[in-house]
ZADO-1210 file (C-alpha; in nm, 4 decimals, padded with zeros to 6 digits):
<atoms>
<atom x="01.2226" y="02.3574" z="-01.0479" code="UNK" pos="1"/>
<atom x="00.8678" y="02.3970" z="-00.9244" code="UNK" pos="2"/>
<atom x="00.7676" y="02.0473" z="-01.1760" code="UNK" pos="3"/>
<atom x="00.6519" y="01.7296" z="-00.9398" code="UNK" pos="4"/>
<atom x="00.8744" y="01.4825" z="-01.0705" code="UNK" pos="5"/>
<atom x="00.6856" y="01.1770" z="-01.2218" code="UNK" pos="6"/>
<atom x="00.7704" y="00.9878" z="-00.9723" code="UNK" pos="7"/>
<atom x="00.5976" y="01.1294" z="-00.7343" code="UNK" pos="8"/>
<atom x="00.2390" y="01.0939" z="-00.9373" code="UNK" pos="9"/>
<atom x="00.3458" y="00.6886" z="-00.9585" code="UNK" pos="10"/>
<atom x="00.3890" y="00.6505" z="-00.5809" code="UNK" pos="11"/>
<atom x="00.0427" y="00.9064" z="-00.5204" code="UNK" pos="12"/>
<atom x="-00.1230" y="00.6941" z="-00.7837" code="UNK" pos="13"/>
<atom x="00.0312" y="00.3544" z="-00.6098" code="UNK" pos="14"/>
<atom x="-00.0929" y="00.4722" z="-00.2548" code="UNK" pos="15"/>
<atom x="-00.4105" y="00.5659" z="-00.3528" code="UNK" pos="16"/>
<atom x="-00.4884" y="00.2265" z="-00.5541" code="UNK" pos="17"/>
<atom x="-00.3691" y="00.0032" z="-00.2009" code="UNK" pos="18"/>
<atom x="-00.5584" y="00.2207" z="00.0154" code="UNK" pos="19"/>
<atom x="-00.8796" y="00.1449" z="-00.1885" code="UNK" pos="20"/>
<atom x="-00.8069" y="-00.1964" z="-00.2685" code="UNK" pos="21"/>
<atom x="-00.7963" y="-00.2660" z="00.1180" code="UNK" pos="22"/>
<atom x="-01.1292" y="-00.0334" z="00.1365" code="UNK" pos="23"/>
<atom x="-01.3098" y="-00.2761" z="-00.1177" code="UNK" pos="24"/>
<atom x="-01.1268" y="-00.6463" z="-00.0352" code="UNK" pos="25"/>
<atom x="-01.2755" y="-00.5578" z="00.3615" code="UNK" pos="26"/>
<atom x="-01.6171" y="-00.4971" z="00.1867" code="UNK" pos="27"/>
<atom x="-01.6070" y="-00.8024" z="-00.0314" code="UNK" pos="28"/>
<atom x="-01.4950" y="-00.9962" z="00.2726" code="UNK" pos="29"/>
<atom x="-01.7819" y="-00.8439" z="00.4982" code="UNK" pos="30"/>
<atom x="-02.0306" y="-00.9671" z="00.1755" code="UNK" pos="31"/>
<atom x="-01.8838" y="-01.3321" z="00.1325" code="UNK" pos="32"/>
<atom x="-01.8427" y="-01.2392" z="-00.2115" code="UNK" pos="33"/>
<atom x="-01.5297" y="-01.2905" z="-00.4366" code="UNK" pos="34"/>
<atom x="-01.1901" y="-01.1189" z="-00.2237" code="UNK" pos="35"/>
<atom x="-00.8893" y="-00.9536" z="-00.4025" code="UNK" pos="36"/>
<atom x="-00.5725" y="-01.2339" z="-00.3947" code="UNK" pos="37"/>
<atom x="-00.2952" y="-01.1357" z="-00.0903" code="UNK" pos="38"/>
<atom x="-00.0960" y="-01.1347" z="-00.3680" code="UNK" pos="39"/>
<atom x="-00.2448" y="-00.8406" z="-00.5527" code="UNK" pos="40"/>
<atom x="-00.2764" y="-00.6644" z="-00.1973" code="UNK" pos="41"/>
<atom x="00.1294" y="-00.7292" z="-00.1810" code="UNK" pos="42"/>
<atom x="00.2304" y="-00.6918" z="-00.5214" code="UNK" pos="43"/>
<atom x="00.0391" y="-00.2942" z="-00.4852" code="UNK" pos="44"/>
<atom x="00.2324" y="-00.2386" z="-00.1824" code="UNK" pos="45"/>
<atom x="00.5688" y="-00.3545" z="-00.3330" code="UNK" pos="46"/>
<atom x="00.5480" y="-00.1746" z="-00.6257" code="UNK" pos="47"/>
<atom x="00.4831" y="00.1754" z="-00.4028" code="UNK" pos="48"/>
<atom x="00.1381" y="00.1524" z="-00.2307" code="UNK" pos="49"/>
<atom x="00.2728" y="00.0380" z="00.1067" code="UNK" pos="50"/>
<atom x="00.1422" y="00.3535" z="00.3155" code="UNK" pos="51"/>
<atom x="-00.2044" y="00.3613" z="00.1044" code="UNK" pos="52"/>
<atom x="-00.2484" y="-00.0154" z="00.2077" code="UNK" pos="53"/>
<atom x="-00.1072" y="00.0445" z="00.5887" code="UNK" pos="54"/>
<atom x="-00.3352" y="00.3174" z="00.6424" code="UNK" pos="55"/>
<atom x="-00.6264" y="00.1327" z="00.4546" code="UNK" pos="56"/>
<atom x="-00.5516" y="-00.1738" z="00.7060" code="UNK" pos="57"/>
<atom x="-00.5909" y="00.0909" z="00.9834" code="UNK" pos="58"/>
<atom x="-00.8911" y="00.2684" z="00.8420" code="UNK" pos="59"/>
<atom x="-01.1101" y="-00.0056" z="00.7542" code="UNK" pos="60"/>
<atom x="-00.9383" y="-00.2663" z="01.0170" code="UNK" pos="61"/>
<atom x="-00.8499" y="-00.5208" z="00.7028" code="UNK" pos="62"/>
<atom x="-00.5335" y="-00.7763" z="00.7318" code="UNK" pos="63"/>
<atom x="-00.4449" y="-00.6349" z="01.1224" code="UNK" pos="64"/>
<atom x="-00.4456" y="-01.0211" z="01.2388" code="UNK" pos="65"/>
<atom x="-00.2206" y="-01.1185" z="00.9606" code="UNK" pos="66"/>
<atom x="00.1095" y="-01.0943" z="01.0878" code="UNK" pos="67"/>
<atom x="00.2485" y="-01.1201" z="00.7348" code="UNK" pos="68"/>
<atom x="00.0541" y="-00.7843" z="00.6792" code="UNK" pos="69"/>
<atom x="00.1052" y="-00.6579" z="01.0030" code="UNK" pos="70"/>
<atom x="00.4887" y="-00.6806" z="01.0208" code="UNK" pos="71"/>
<atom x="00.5277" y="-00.7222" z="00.5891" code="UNK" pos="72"/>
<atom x="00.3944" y="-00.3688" z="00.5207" code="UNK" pos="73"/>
<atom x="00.6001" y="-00.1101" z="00.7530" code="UNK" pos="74"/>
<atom x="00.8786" y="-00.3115" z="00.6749" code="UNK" pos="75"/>
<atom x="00.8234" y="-00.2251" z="00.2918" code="UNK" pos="76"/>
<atom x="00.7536" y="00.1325" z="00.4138" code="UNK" pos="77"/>
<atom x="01.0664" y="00.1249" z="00.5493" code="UNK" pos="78"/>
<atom x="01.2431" y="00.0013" z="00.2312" code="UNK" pos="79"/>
<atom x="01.0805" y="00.2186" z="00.0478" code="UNK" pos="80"/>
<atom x="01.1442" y="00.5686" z="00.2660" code="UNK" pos="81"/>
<atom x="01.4901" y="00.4004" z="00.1947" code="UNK" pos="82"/>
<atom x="01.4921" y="00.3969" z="-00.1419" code="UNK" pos="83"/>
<atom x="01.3284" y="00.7067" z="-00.1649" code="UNK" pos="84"/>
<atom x="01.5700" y="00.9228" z="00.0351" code="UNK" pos="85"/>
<atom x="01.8619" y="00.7423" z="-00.1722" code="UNK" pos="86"/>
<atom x="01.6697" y="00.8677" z="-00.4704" code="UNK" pos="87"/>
<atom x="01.5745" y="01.2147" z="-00.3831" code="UNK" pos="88"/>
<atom x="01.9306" y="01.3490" z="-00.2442" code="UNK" pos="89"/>
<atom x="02.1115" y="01.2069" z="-00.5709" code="UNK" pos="90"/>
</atoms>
């Protein structure tokens, strides 16, 4: 007791990298200069950065047309809160 399982650094770590790679795809889009591929920005938020790259759409108002984005990431927030509490009380 009292450790922070790893997990928990691997979804922190996750959350962190899609919030900034939202941050820094909006200012690349912004610059006309070469963007991050959607399928970075998804593959971050599948793999456990789906509130980091919700709340860097919200912050920096990046992918909030895209109803792929829009609707895709609280549904993987969902999944994942899922998969989380199914992990957590076992």
């Amino acid at each position: 007791m009292g450790e922070i399982p790893e997990l928990l650094y691997y979804i922190g770590f996750a959350n962190l990298l899609g919030f900034v790679l939202m941050g820094v795809d909006k200012k690349r889009a912004k610059n006309n200069e070469w963007r991050i591929p959607e399928r970075t920005l998804w593959g971050v938020s599948i793999l456990g950065g789906a509130i980091g790259s919700f709340i860097g759409m919200r912050v920096f108002r990046h992918k909030t047309k895209h109803n792929s984005f829009r609707i895709g990431i609280p549904f993987i927030i969902i999944v994942h809160v899922v998969l989380y509490g199914y992990f957590f009380m076992s």
